[in-house]
C-alpha positions as protocol buffer text, in pm:
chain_id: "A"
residue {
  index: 1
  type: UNK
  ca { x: -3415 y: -4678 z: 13373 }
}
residue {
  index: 2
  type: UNK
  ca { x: -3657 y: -4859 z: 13152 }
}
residue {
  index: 3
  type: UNK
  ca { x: -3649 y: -4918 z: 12797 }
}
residue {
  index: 4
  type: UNK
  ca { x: -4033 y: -4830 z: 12738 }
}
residue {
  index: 5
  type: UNK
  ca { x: -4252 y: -4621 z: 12843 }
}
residue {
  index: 6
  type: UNK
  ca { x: -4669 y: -4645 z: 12845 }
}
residue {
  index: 7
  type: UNK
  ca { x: -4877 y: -4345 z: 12698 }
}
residue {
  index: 8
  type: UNK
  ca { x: -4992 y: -4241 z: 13012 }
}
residue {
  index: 9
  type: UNK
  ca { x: -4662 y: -4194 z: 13160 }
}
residue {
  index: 10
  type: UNK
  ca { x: -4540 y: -3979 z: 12867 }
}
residue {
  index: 11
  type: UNK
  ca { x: -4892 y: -3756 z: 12872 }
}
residue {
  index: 12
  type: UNK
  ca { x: -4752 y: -3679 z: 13265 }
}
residue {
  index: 13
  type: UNK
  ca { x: -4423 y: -3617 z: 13178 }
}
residue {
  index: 14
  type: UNK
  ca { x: -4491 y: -3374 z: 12903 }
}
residue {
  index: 15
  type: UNK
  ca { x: -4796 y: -3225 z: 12975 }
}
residue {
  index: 16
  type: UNK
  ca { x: -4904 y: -3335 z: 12646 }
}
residue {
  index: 17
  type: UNK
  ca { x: -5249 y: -3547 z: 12587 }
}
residue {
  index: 18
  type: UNK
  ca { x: -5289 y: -3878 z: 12467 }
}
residue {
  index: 19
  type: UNK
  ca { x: -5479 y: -3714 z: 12164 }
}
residue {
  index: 20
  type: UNK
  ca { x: -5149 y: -3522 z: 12085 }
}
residue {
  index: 21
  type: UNK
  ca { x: -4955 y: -3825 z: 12084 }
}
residue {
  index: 22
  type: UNK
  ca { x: -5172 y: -4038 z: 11881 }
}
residue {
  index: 23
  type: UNK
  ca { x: -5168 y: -3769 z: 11611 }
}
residue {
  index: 24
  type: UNK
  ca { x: -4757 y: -3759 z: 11637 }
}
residue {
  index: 25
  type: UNK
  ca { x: -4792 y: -4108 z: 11565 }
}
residue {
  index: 26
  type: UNK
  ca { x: -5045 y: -4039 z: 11303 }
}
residue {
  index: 27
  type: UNK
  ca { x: -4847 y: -3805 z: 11082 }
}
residue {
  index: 28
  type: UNK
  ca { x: -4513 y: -4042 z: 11164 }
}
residue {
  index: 29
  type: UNK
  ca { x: -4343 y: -3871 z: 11401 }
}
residue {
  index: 30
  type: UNK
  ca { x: -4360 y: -4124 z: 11681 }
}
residue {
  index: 31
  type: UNK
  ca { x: -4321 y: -4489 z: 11636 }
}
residue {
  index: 32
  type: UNK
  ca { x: -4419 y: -4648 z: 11957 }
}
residue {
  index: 33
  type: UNK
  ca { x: -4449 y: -5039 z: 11971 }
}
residue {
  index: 34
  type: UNK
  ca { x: -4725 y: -5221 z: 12070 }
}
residue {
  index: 35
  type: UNK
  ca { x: -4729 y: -5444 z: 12401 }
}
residue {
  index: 36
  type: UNK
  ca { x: -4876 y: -5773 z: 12430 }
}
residue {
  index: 37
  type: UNK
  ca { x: -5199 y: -5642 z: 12647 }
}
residue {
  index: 38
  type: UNK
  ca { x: -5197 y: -5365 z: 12320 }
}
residue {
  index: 39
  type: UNK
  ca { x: -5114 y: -5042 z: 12504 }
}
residue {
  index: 40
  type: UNK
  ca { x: -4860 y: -4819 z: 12338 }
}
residue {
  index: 41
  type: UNK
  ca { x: -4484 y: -4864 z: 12422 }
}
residue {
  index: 42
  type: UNK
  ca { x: -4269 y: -4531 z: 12392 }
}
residue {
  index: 43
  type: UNK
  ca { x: -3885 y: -4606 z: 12337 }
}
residue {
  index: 44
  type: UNK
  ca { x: -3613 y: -4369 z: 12447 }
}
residue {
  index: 45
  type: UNK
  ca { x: -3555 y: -4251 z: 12065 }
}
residue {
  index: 46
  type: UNK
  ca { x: -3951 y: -4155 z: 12096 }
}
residue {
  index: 47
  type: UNK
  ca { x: -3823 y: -3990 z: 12432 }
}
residue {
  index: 48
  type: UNK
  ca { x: -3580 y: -3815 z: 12192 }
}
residue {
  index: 49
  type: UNK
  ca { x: -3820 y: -3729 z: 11964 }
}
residue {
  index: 50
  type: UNK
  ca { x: -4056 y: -3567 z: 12198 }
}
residue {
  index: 51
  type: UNK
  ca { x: -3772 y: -3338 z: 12349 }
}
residue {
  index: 52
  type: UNK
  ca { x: -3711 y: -3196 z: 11971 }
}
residue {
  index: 53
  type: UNK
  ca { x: -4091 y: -3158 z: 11906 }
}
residue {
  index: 54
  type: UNK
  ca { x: -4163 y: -2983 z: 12219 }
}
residue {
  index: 55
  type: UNK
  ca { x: -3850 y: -2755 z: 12175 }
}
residue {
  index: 56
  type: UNK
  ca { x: -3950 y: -2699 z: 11820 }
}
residue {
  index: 57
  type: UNK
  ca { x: -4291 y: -2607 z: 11885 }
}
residue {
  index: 58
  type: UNK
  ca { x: -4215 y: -2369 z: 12163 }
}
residue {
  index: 59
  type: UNK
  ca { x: -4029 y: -2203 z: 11902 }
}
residue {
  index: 60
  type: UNK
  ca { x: -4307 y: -2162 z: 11677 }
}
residue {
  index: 61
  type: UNK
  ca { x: -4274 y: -2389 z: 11414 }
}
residue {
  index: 62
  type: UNK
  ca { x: -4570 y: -2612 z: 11283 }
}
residue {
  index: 63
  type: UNK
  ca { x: -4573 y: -2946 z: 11291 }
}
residue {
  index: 64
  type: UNK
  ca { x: -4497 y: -2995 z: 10930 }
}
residue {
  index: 65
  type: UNK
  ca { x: -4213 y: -2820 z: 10937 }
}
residue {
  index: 66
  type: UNK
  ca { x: -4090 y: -3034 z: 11245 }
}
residue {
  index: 67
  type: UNK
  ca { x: -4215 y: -3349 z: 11052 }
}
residue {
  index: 68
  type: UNK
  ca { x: -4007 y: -3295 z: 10758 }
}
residue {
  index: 69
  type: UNK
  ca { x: -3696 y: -3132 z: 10973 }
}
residue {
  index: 70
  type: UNK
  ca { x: -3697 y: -3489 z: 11190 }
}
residue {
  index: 71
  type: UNK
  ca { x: -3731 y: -3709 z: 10854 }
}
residue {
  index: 72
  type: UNK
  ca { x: -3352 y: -3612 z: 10745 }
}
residue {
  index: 73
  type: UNK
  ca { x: -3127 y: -3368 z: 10953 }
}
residue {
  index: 74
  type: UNK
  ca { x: -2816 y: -3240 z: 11034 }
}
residue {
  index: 75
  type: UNK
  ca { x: -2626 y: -2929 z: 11163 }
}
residue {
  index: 76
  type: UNK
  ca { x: -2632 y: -2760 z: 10879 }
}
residue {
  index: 77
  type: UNK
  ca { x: -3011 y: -2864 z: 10829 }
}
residue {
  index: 78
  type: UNK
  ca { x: -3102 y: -2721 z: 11168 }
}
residue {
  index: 79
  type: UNK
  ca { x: -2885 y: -2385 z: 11135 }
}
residue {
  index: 80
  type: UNK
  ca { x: -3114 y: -2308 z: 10840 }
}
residue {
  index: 81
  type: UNK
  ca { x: -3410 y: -2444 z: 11005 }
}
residue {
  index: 82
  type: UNK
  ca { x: -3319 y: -2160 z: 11256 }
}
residue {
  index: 83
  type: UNK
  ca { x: -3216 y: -1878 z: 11053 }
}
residue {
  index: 84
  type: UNK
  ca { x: -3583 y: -1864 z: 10859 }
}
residue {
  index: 85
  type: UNK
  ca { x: -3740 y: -1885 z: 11178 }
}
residue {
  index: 86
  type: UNK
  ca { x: -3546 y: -1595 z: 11273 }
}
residue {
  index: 87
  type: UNK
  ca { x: -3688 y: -1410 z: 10969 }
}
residue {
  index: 88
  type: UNK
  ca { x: -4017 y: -1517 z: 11060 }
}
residue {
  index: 89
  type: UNK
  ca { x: -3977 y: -1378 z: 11407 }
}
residue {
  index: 90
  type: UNK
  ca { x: -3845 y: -1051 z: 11266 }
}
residue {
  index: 91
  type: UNK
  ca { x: -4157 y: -1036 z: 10998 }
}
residue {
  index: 92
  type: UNK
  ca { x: -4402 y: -1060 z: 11319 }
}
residue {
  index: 93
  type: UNK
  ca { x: -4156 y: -788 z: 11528 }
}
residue {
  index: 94
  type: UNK
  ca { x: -4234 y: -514 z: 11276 }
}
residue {
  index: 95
  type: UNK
  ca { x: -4562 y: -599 z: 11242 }
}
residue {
  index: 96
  type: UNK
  ca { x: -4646 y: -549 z: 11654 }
}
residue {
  index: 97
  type: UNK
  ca { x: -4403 y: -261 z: 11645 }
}
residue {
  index: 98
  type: UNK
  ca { x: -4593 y: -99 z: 11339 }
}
residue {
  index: 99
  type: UNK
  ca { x: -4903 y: -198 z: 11565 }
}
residue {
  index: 100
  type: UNK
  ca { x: -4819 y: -37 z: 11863 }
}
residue {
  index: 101
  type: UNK
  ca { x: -4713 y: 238 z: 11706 }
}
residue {
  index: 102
  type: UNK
  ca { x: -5050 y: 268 z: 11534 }
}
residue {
  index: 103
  type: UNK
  ca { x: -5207 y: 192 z: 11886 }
}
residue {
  index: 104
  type: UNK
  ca { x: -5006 y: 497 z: 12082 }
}
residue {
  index: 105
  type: UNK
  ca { x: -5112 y: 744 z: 11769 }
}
residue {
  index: 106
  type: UNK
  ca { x: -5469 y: 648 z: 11838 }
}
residue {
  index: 107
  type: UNK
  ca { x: -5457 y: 726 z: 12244 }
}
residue {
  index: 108
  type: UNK
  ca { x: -5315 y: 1074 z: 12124 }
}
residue {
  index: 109
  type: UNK
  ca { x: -5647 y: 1094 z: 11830 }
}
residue {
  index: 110
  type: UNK
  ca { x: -5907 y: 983 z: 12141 }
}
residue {
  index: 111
  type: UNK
  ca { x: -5723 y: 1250 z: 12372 }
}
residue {
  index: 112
  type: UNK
  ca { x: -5731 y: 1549 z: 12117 }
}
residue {
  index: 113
  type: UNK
  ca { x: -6076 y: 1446 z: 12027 }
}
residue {
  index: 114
  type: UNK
  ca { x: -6318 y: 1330 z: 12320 }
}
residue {
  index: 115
  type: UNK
  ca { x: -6289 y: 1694 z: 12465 }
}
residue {
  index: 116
  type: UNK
  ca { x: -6446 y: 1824 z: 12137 }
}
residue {
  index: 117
  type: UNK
  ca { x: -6413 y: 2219 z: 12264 }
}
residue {
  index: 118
  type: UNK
  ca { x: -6583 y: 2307 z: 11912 }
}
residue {
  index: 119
  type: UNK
  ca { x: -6839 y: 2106 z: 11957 }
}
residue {
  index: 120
  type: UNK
  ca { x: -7110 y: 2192 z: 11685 }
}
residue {
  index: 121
  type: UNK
  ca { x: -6974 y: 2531 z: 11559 }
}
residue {
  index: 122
  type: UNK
  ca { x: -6971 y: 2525 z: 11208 }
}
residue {
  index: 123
  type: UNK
  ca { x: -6673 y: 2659 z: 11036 }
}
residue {
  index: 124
  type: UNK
  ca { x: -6507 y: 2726 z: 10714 }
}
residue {
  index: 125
  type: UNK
  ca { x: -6163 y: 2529 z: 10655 }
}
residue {
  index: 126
  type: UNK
  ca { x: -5930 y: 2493 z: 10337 }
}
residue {
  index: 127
  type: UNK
  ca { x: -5837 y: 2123 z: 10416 }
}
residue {
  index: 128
  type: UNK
  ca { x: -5558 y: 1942 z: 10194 }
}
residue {
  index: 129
  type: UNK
  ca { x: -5574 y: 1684 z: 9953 }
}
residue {
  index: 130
  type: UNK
  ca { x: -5661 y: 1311 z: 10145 }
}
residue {
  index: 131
  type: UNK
  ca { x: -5534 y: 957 z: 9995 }
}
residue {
  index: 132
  type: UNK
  ca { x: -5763 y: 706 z: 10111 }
}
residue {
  index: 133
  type: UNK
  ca { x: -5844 y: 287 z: 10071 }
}
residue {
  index: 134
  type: UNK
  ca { x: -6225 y: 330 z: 9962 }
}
residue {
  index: 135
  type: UNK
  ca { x: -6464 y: 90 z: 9884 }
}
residue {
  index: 136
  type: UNK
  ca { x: -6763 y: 184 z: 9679 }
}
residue {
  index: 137
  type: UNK
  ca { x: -7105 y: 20 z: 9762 }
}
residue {
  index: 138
  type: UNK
  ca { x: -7433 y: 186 z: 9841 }
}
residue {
  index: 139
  type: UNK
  ca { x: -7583 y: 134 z: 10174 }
}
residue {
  index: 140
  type: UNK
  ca { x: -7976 y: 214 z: 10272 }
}
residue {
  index: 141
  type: UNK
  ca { x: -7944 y: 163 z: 10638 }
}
residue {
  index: 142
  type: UNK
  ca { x: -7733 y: 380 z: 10861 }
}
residue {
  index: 143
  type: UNK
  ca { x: -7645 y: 49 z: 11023 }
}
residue {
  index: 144
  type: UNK
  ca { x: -7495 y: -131 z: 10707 }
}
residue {
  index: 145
  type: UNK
  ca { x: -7213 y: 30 z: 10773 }
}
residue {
  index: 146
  type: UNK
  ca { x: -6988 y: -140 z: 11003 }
}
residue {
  index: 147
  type: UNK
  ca { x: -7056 y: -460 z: 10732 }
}
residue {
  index: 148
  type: UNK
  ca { x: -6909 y: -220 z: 10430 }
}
residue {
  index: 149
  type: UNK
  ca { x: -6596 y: -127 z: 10707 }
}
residue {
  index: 150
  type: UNK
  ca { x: -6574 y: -492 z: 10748 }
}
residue {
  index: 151
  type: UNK
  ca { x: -6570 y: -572 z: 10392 }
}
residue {
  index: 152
  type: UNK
  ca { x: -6274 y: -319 z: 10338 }
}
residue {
  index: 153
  type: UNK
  ca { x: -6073 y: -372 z: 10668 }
}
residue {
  index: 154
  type: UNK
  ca { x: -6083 y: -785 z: 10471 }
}
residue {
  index: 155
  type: UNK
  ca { x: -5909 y: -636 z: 10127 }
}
residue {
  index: 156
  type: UNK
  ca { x: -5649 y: -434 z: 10363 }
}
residue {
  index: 157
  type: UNK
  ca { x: -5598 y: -648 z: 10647 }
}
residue {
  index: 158
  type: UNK
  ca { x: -5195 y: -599 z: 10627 }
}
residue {
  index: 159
  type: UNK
  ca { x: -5298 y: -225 z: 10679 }
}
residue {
  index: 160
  type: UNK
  ca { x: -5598 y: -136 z: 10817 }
}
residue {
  index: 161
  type: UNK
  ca { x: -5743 y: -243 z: 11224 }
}
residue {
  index: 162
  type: UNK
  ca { x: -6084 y: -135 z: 11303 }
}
residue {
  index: 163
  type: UNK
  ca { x: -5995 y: -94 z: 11633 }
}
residue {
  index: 164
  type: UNK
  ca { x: -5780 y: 165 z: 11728 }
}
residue {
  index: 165
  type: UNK
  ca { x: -5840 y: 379 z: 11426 }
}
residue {
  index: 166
  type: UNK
  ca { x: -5918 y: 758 z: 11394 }
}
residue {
  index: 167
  type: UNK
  ca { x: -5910 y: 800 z: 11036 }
}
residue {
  index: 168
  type: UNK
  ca { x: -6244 y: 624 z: 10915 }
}
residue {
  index: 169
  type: UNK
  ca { x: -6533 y: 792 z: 10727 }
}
residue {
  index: 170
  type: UNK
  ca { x: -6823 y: 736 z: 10480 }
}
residue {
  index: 171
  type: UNK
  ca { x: -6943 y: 936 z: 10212 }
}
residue {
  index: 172
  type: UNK
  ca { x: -7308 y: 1026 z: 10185 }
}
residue {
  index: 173
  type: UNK
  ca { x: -7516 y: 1131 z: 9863 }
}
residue {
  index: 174
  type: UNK
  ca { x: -7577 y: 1508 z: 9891 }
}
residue {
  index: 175
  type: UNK
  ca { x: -7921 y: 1414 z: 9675 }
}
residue {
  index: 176
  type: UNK
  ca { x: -8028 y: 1264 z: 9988 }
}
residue {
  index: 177
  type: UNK
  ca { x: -7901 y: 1490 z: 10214 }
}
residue {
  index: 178
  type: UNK
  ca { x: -8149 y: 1770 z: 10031 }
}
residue {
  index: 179
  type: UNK
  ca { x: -8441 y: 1559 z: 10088 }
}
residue {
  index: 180
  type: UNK
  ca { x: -8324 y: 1543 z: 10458 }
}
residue {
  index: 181
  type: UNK
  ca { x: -8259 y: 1162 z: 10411 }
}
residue {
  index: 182
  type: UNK
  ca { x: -7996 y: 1034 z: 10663 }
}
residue {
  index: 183
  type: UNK
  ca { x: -7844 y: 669 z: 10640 }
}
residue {
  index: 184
  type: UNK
  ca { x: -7772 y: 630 z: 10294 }
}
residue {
  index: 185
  type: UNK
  ca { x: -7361 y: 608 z: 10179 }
}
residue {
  index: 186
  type: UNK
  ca { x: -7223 y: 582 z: 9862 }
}
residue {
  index: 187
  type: UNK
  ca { x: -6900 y: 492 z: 9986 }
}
residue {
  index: 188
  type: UNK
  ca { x: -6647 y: 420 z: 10282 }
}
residue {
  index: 189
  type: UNK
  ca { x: -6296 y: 482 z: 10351 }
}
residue {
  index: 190
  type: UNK
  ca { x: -5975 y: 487 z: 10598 }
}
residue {
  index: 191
  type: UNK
  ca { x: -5741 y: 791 z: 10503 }
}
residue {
  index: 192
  type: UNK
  ca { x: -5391 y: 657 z: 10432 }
}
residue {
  index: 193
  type: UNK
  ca { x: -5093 y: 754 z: 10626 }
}
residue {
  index: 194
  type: UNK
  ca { x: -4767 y: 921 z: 10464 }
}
residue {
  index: 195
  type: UNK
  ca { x: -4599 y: 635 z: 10245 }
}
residue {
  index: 196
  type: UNK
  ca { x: -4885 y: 399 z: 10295 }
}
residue {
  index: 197
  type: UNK
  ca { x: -5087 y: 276 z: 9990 }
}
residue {
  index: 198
  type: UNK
  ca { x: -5377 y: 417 z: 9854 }
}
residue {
  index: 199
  type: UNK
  ca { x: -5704 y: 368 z: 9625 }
}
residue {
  index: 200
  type: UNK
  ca { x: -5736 y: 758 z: 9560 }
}
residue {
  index: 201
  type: UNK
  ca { x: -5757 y: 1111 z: 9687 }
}
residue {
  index: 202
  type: UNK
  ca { x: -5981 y: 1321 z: 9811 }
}
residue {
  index: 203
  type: UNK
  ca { x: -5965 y: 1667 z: 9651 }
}
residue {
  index: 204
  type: UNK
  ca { x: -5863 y: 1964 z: 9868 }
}
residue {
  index: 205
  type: UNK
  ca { x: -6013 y: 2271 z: 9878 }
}
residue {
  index: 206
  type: UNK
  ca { x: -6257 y: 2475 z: 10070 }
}
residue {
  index: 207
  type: UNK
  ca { x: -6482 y: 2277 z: 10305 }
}
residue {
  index: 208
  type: UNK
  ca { x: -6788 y: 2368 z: 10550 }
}
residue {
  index: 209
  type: UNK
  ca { x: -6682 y: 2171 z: 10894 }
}
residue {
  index: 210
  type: UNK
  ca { x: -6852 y: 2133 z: 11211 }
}
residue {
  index: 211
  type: UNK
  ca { x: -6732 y: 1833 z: 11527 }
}
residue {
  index: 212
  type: UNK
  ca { x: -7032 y: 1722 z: 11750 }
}
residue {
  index: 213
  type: UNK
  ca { x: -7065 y: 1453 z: 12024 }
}
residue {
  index: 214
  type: UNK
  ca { x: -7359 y: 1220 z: 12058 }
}
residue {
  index: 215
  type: UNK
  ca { x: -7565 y: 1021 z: 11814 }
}
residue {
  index: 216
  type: UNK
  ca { x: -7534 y: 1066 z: 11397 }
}
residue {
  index: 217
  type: UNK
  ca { x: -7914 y: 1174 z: 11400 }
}
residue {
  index: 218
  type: UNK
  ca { x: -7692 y: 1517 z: 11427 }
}
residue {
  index: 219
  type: UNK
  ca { x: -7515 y: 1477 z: 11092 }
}
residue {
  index: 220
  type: UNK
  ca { x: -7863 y: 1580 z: 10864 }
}
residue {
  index: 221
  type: UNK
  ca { x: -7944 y: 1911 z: 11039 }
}
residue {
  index: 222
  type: UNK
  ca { x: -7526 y: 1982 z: 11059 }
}
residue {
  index: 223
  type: UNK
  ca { x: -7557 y: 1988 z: 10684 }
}
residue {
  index: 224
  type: UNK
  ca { x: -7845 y: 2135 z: 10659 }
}
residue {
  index: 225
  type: UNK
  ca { x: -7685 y: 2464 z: 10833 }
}
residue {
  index: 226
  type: UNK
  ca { x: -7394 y: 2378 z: 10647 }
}
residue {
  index: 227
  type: UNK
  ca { x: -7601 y: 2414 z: 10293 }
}
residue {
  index: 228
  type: UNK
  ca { x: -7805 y: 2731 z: 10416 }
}
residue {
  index: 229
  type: UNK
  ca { x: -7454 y: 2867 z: 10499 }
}
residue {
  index: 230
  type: UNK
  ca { x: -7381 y: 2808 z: 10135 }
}
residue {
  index: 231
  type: UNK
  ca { x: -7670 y: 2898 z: 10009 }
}
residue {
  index: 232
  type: UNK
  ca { x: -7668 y: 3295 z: 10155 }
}
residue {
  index: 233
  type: UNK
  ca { x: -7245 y: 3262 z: 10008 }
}
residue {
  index: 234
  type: UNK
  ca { x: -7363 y: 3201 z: 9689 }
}
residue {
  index: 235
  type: UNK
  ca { x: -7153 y: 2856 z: 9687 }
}
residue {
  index: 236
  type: UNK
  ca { x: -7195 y: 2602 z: 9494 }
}
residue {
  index: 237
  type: UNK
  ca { x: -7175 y: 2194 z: 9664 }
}
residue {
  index: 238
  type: UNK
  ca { x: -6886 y: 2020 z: 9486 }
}
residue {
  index: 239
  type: UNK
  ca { x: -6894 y: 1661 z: 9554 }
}
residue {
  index: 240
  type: UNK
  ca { x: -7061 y: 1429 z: 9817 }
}
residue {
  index: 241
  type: UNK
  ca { x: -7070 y: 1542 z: 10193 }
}
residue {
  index: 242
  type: UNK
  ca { x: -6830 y: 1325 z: 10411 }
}
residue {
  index: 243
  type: UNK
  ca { x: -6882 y: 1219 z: 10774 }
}
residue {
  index: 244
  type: UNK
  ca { x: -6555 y: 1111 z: 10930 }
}
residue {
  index: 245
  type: UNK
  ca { x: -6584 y: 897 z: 11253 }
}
residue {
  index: 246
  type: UNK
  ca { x: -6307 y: 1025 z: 11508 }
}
residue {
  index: 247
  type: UNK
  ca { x: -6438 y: 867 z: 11796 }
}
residue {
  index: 248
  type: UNK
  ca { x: -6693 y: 543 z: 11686 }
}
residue {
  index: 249
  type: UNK
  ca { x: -6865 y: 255 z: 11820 }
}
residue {
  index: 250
  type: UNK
  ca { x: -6537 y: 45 z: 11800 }
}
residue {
  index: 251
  type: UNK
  ca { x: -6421 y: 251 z: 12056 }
}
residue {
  index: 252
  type: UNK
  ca { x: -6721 y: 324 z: 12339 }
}
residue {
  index: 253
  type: UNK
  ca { x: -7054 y: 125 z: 12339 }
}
residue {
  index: 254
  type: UNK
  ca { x: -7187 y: 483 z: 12498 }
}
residue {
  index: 255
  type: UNK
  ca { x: -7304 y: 717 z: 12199 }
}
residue {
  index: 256
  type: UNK
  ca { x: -7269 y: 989 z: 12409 }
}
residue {
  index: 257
  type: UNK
  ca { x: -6922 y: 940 z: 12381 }
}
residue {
  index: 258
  type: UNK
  ca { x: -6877 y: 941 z: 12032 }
}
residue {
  index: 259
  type: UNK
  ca { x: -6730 y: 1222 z: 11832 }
}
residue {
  index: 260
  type: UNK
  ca { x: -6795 y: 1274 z: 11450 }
}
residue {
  index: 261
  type: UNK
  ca { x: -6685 y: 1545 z: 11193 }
}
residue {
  index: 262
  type: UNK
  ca { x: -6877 y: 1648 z: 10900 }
}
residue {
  index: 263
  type: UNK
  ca { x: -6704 y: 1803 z: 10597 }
}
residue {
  index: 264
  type: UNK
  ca { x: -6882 y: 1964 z: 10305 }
}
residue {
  index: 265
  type: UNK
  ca { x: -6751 y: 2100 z: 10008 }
}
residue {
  index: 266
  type: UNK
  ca { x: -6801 y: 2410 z: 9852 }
}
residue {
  index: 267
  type: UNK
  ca { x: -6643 y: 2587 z: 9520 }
}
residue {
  index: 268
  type: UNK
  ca { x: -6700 y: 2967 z: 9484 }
}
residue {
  index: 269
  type: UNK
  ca { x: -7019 y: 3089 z: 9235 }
}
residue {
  index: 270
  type: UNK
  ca { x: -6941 y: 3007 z: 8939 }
}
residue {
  index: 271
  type: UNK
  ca { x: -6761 y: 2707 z: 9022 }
}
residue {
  index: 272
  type: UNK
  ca { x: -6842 y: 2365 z: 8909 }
}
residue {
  index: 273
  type: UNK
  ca { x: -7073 y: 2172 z: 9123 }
}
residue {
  index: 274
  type: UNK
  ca { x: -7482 y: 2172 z: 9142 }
}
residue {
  index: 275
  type: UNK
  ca { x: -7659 y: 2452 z: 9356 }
}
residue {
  index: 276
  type: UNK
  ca { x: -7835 y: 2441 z: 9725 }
}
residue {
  index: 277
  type: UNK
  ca { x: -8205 y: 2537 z: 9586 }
}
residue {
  index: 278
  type: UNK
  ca { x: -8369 y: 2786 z: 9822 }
}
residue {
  index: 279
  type: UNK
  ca { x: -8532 y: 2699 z: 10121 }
}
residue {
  index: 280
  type: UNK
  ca { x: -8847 y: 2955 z: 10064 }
}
């Protein structure tokens, strides 16, 4: 066997490019010597090298952390080198297994949900207490939307996927809502789940509900019925309407797919809250 080898030879050997190898020599891990023609000579202990780099970084560490393991080592050096890795592999174990959980729970949400056997029937619900992330930021545009989810799926990222999630809403000023204005949010949210952090709750209580399929255009006259309904009860509107998003546009690029609840709630007369004025 030879003593050196020439770049080329070690790029076939390892299925690794010249670039890679440059950059190993670069940042010191490699110290080939040069031949008389110029070319880059690899040694055996290069040879050595490699086979610990390529190990190492098959295990998932980064090249720093190879660069400084390779500088000064021993067993007990590498043992530890192993044992955080180990830790790190664990971290990223619970994090898919939390994720797939997350993943099966949604299948289940799209499979209780697409069939939508209430579809637009308006009902009367007393719905608990919610803890949600929120962020609060008026929106103009019905389509601003998905930027304000964006903006709160970045503070949450440990928590909260886009995809795959049944629990997302927006509230929308009832103000507007009277003047039959639709696309206008004060706020949007993901409701937490049990033991998971929250920004704050959403009160419980007595809520107008109805579930529809198909575009939002539906949402204004939903809570338009939804106010007349008051209206006749003698309720009172407590609180901004909310439009949750059970099946969304993460999910299906058809909107005929899409299912979406809206919630409205309502304290008896009497109550505090602001009045539905009369249609006549």
């Amino acid at each position: 066997m030879r003593d050196y080898y020439r770049i080329g030879e070690i790029s076939a050997l390892y299925g690794i490019g010249v670039d890679s190898l440059r950059y190993y020599e670069e940042i010191g891990l490699l110290c080939p010597k040069r031949a008389d023609n110029g070319y880059r000579m690899y040694s055996i202990t290069d040879i050595w090298k490699l086979n610990i780099i390529r190990e190492l970084r098959g295990l998932g560490f980064s090249m720093e952390e190879i660069r400084r393991h390779l500088g000064h080592y021993d067993l007990k050096d590498t043992m530890a080198l192993f044992e955080s890795e180990i830790g790190r592999i664990d971290r990223q174990m619970e994090e898919l297994g939390r994720l797939k959980r997350n993943l099966a729970e949604r299948i289940r949400q799209i499979e209780r949900n697409r069939d939508c056997e209430e579809n637009g029937i308006i009902r009367k619900k007393i719905l608990p207490e919610r803890r949600v992330l929120i962020l609060t930021e008026n929106v103009t545009r019905d389509e601003d939307v998905d930027f304000l989810l964006k903006k709160l799926q970045k503070r949450h990222e440990d928590t909260l996927y886009l995809i795959g999630n049944g629990c997302l809403g927006g509230m929308m000023p009832a103000e507007r809502i009277r003047e039959g204005r639709y696309g206008f949010y004060t706020s949007v949210f993901y409701e937490s789940g049990t033991g998971e952090k929250f920004d704050c709750v959403i009160p419980g209580g007595m809520y107008y509900c109805v579930i529809y399929k198909g575009g939002y255009e539906q949402t204004i006259p939903y809570l338009s019925a939804m106010m007349e309904e008051a209206r006749r009860a003698g309720e009172k509107i407590d609180g901004d309407p909310i439009e949750l998003w059970r099946i969304h546009n993460h999910e299906t690029g058809r909107q005929e797919e899409y299912v979406t609840e809206v919630q409205l709630k309502v304290c008896p007369d009497g109550g505090a809250g602001f009045g539905v004025p009369d249609g006549s």
